[in-house]
C-alpha positions as CSV (number, residue, x, y, z in Angstrom):
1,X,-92.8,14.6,2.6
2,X,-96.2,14.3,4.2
3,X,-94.2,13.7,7.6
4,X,-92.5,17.1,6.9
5,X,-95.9,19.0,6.5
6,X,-97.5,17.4,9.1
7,X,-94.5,18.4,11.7
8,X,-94.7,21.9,10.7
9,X,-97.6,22.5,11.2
10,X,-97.5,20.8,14.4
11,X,-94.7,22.9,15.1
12,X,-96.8,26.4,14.0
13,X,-100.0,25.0,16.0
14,X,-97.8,24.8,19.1
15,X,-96.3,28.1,18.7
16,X,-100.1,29.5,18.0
17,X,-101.4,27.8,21.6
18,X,-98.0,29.6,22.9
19,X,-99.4,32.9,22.4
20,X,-102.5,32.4,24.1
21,X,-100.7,31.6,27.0
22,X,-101.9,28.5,27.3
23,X,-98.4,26.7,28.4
24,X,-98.1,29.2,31.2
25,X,-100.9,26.8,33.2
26,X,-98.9,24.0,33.7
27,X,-95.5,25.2,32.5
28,X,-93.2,22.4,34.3
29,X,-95.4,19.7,32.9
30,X,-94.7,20.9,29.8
31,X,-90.9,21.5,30.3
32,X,-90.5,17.8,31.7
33,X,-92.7,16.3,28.8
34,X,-91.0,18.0,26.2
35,X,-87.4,17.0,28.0
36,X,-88.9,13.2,27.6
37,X,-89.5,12.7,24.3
38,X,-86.3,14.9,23.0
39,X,-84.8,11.8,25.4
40,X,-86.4,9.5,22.9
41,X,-85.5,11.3,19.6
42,X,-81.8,11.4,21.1
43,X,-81.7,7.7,22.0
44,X,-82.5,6.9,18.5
45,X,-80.0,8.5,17.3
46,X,-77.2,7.3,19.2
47,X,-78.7,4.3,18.0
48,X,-78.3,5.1,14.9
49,X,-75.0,6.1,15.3
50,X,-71.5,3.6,14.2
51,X,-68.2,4.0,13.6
52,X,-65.6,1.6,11.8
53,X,-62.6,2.3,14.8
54,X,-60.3,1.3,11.6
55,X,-60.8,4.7,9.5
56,X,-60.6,7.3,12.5
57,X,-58.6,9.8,10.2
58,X,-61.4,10.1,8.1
59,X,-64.5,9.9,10.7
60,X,-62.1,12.8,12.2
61,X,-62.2,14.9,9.1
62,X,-65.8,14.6,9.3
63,X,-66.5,15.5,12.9
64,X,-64.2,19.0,12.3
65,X,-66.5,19.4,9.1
66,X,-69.6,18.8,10.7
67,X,-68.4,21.1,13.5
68,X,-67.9,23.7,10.9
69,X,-71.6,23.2,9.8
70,X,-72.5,23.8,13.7
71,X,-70.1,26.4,14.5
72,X,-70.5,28.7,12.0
73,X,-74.5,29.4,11.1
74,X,-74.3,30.2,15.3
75,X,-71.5,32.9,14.8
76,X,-73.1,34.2,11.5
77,X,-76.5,34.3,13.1
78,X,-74.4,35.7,16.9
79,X,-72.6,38.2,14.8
80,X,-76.0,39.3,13.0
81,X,-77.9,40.0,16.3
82,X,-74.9,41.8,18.1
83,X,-74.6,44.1,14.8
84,X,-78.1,44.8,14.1
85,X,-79.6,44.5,17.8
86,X,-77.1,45.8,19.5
87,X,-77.4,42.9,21.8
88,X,-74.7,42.0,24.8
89,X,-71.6,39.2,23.7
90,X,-73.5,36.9,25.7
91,X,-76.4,37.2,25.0
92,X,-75.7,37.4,21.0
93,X,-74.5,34.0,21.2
94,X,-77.2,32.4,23.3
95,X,-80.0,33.9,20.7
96,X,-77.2,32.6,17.6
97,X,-77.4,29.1,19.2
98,X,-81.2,29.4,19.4
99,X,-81.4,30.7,15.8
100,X,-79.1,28.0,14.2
101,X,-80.3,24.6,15.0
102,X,-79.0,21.6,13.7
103,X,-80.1,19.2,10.3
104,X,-82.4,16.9,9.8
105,X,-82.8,13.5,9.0
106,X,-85.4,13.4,7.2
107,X,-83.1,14.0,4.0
108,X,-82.4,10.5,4.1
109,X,-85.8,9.2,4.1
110,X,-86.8,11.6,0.8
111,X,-83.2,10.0,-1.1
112,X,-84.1,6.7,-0.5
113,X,-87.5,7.2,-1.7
114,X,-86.1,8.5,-4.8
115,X,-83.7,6.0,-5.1
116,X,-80.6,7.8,-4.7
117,X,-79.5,5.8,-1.4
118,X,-76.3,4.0,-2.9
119,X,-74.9,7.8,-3.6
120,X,-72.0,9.6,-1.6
121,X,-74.2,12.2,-0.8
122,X,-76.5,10.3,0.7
123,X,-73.7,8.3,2.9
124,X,-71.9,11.3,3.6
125,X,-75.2,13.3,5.0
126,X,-75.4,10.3,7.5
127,X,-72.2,10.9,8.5
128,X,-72.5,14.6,9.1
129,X,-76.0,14.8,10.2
130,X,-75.5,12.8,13.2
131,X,-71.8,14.8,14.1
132,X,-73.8,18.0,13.3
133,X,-76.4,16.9,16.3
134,X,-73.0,15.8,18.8
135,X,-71.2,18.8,18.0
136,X,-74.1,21.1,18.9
137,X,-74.7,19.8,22.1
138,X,-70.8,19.8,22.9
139,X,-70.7,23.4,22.0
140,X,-73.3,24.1,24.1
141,X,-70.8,23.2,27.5
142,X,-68.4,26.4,26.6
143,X,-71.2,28.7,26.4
144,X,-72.7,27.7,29.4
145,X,-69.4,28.3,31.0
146,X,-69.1,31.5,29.2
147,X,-72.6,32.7,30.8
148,X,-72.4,31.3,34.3
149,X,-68.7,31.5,34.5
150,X,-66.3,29.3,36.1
151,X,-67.2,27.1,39.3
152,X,-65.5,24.1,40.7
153,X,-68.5,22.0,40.6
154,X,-68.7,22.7,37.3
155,X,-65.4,20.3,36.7
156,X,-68.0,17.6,37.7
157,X,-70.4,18.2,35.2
158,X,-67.4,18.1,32.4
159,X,-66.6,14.6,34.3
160,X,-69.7,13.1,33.7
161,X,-70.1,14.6,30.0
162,X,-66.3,13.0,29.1
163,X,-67.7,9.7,30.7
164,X,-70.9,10.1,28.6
165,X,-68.7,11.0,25.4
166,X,-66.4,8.1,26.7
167,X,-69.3,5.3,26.7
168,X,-70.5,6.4,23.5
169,X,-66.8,5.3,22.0
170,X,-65.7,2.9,23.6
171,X,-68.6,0.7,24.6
172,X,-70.4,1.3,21.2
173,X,-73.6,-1.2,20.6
174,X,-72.9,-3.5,23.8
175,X,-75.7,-3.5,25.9
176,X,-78.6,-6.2,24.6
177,X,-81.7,-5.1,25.6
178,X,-85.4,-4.6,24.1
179,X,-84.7,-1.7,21.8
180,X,-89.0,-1.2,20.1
181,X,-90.4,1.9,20.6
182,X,-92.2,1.6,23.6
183,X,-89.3,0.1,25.2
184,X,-87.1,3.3,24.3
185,X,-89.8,5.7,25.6
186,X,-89.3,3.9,28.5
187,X,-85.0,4.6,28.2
188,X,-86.0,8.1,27.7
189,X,-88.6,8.8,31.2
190,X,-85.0,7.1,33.1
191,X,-82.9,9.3,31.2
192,X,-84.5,12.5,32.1
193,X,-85.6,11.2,35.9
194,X,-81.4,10.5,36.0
195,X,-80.6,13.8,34.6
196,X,-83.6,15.4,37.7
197,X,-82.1,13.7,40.5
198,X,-78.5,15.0,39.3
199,X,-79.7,18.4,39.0
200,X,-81.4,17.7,42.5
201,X,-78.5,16.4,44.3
202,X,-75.4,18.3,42.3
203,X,-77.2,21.6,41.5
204,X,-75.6,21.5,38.2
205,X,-78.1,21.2,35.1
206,X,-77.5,18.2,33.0
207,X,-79.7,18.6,29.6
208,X,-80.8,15.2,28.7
209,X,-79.4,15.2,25.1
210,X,-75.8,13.8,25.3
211,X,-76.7,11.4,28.2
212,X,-79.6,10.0,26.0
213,X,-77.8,10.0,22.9
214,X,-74.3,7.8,25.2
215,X,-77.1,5.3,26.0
216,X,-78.4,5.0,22.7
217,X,-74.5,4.2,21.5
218,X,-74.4,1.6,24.2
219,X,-77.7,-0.3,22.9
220,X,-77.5,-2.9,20.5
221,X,-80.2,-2.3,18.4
222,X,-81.2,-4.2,14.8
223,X,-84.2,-2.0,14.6
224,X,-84.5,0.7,11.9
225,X,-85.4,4.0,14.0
226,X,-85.9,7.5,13.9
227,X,-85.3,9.4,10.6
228,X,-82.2,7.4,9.1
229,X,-83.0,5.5,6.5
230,X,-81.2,2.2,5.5
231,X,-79.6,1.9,1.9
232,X,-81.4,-1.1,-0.2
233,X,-78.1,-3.6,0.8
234,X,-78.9,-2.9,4.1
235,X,-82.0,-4.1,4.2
236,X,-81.9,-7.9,4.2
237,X,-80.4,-7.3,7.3
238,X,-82.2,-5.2,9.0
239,X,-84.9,-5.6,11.6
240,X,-88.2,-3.3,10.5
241,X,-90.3,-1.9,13.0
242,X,-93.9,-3.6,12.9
243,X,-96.9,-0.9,12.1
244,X,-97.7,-0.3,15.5
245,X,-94.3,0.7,16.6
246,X,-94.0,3.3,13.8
247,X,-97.4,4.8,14.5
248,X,-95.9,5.1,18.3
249,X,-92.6,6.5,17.3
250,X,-94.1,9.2,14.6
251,X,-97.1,10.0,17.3
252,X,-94.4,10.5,20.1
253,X,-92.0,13.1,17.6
254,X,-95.5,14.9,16.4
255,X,-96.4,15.6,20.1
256,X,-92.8,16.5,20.1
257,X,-92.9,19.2,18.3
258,X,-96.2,20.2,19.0
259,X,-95.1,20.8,22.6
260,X,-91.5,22.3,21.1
261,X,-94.1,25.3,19.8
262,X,-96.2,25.7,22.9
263,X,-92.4,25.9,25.2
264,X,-91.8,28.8,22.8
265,X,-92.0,32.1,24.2
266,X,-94.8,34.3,23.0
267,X,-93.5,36.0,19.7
268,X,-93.3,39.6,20.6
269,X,-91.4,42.3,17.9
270,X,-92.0,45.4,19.9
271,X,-92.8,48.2,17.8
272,X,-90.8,46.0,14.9
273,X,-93.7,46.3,11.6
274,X,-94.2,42.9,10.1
275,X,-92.6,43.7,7.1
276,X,-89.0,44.6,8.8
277,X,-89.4,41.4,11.0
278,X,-90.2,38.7,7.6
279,X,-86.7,40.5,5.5
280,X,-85.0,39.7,9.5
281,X,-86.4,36.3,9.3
282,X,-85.2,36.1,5.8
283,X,-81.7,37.3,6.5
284,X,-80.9,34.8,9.6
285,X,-82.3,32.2,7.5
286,X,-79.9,33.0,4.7
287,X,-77.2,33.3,6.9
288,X,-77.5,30.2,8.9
289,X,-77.7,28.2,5.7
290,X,-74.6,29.8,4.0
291,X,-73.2,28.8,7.4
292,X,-74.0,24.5,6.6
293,X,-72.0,25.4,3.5
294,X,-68.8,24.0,4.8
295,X,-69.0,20.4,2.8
296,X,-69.2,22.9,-0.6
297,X,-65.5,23.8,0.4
298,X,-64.5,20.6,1.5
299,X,-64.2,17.0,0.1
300,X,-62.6,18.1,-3.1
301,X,-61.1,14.7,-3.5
302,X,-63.8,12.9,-2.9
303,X,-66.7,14.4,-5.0
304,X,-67.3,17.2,-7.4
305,X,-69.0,20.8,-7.0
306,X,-72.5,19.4,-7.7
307,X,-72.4,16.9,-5.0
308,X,-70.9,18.9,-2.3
309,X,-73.1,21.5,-3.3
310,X,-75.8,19.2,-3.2
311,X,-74.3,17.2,0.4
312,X,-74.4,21.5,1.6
313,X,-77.9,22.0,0.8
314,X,-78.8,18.5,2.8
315,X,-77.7,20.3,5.9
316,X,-80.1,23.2,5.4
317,X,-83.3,21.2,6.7
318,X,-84.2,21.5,10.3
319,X,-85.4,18.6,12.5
320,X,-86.4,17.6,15.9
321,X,-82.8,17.7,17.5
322,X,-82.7,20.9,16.5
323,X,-85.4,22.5,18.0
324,X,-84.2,20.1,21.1
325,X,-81.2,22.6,20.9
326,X,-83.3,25.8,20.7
327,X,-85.7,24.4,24.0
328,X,-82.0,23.8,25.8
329,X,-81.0,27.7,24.9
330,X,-84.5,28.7,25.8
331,X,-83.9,26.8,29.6
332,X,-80.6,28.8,29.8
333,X,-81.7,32.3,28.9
334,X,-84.6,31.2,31.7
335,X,-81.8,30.2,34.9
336,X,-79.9,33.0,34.0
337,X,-82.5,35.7,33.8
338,X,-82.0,37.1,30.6
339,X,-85.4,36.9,28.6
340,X,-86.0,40.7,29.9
341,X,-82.9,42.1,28.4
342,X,-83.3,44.8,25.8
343,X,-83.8,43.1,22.6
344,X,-83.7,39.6,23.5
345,X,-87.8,38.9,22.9
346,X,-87.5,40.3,19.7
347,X,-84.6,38.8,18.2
348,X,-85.9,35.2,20.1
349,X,-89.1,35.7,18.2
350,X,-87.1,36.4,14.9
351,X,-85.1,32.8,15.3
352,X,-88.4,31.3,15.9
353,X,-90.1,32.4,12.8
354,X,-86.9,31.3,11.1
355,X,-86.7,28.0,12.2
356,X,-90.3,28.1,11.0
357,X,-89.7,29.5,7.3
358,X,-86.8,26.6,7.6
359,X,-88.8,23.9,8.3
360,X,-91.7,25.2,5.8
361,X,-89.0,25.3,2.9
362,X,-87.3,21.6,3.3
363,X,-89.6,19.8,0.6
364,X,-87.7,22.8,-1.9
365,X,-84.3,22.0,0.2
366,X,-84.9,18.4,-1.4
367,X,-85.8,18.4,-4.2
368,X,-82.7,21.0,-5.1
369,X,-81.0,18.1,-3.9
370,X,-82.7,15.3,-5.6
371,X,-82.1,17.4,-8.9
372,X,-78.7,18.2,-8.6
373,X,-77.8,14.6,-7.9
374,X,-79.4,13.2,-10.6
375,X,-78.7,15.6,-13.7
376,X,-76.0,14.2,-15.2
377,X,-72.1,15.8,-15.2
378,X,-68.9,15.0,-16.0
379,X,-67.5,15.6,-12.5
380,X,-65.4,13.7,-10.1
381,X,-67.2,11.2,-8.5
382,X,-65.1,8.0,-6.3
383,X,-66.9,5.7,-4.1
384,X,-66.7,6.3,-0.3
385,X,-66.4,3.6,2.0
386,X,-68.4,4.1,5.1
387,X,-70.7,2.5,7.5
388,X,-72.9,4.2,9.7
């Protein structure tokens, strides 16, 4: 939990230094820095990532839940700022995408610590937490498309993300290579220099988040990294990080997010009174988080109400890949010229704050969790098979 604290705040000071215009000095620096390390975050977690080819059906189910859990918390939040801000189609669902991030992991780390890490909630969330992350990113390519609009060089960018997608699948934990933290900061400064020179050469902007998360896939790793944590029968097998590698790793998210708040634009609500803004902030918030509901309605053979409600409430915690996702819409509304557009500052500001209030809120988001899994019920309950 003290990780949790410590990023928000991180997060907040960042977005204070933002409004003293402080990243406007070296603002590239800052954009390629911040582009590294959510290179890093994204390479854990394709490392993270596995799949047992031998149960597709079910990983398939997951994926169109978890895309549910993406898709819809964007079009509630979309919907929400076309209605109410009378913003353009387009540019409703760029500021829904940067209002809606995705989960975090660091649900997994606060079950484990309360020893809940043999339930199906806490498999499940592993499950969807990671296709939550993949699923934003892919949805991110039609709304590009949408906002630039078609170009035939474009059907080489969707080239190289089907060959990124198809490297994560079918080459899955192949490569052998040093796979500590320093060595993976070292992936991710080749990831993003890769993803410069394509830009360079092609024109076409190539956000560093699926290609860093294929070459995690690829990497055979026996290290436990980023936020996923491993259940107790999992441990005996496991390589742990030494104490120098985990001060590294959490130094390299904290500046992370630190630097997420500064790339922020300068919160600015117009003649909006603070008052009106916090019940905005409150609304998206609700809304986005009534959008992760989807596991409530689904799974109904596999669990009762309390877990699903309880798997639903997991997704409600925002983490770093998330505000990856909002830096990646920021970058868009940036090439395409739109951060001038009637409304747009304000209703930017208002998914900030959100994100904010989210990230302030996930010690309550867990512990709602924490409680509802361990009161006991009489509900269904059957043991789920899964590795990951």
């Amino acid at each position: 939990m003290k990780r949790v604290i410590v990023y928000s705040l991180l997060l907040i000071a960042g977005m204070g230094f933002s409004q003293l215009g402080f990243a406007e000095a070296w603002p590239e620096v800052i954009a390629a820095l911040t582009m590294i390390l959510l290179a890093y975050i994204m390479i854990e977690v394709g490392m993270e990532f596995d799949i047992d080819k031998s149960h597709l059906g079910q990983y398939g189910a997951d994926a169109l839940i978890a895309m549910g859990a993406a898709a819809i918390p964007w079009l509630f939040a979309a919907g929400y700022f076309w209605w109410i801000f009378n913003l353009g189609i387009k540019e409703s669902l760029l500021v829904g995408r940067f209002a809606s991030p995705t989960s975090a992991g660091i649900l997994f780390t606060m079950l484990a610590a309360a020893g809940l890490a043999a339930t199906w909630v806490y498999k499940k969330a592993r499950i969807l937490a990671i296709f939550d992350d993949l699923d934003t990113v892919i949805l991110m390519i039609p709304l590009k498309m949408l906002l630039i609009g078609f170009e035939p060089k474009l059907l080489m960018l969707i080239a190289v993300i089907l060959a990124f997608l198809g490297v994560a699948y079918f080459c899955i934990h192949w490569l052998t290579v040093p796979t500590n933290s320093a060595w993976v900061a070292v992936y991710a400064l080749l990831v993003w220099g890769v993803c410069f020179a394509f830009e360079y050469v092609t024109e076409l902007h190539l956000e560093v988040l699926l290609p860093a998360f294929a070459l995690g896939c690829l990497i055979k790793s026996d290290h436990l990294h980023g936020s996923a944590e491993y259940s107790a029968e999992d441990i005996p097998t496991a390589h742990h990080v030494s104490s120098w590698e985990g001060v590294l790793d959490q130094g390299i998210k904290g500046t992370f997010m630190f630097l997420a708040g500064m790339a922020l634009p300068p919160i600015q609500l117009g003649a909006m009174g603070l008052g009106v803004a916090a019940i905005h902030v409150i609304v998206i918030t609700v809304l986005s988080n009534i959008g992760k509901c989807v596991p409530l309605a689904a799974y109904r053979d596999e669990a009762g109400i309390r877990q699903r409600l309880a798997l639903s409430v997991g997704m409600f915690p925002r983490g770093e890949v998330g505000i990856g996702v909002l830096l990646v819409s920021l970058e868009v509304f940036r090439q395409q010229g739109m951060l001038n557009a009637p409304g747009v500052q304000e209703s930017m500001a208002l998914a900030a704050l959100s994100l904010a209030l989210n990230l302030a809120l996930t010690g309550l988001f867990i512990l709602v969790v924490i409680k509802l899994l361990k009161r006991p019920d009489s509900e269904i309950h059957k043991s789920v098979r899964v590795r990951i």
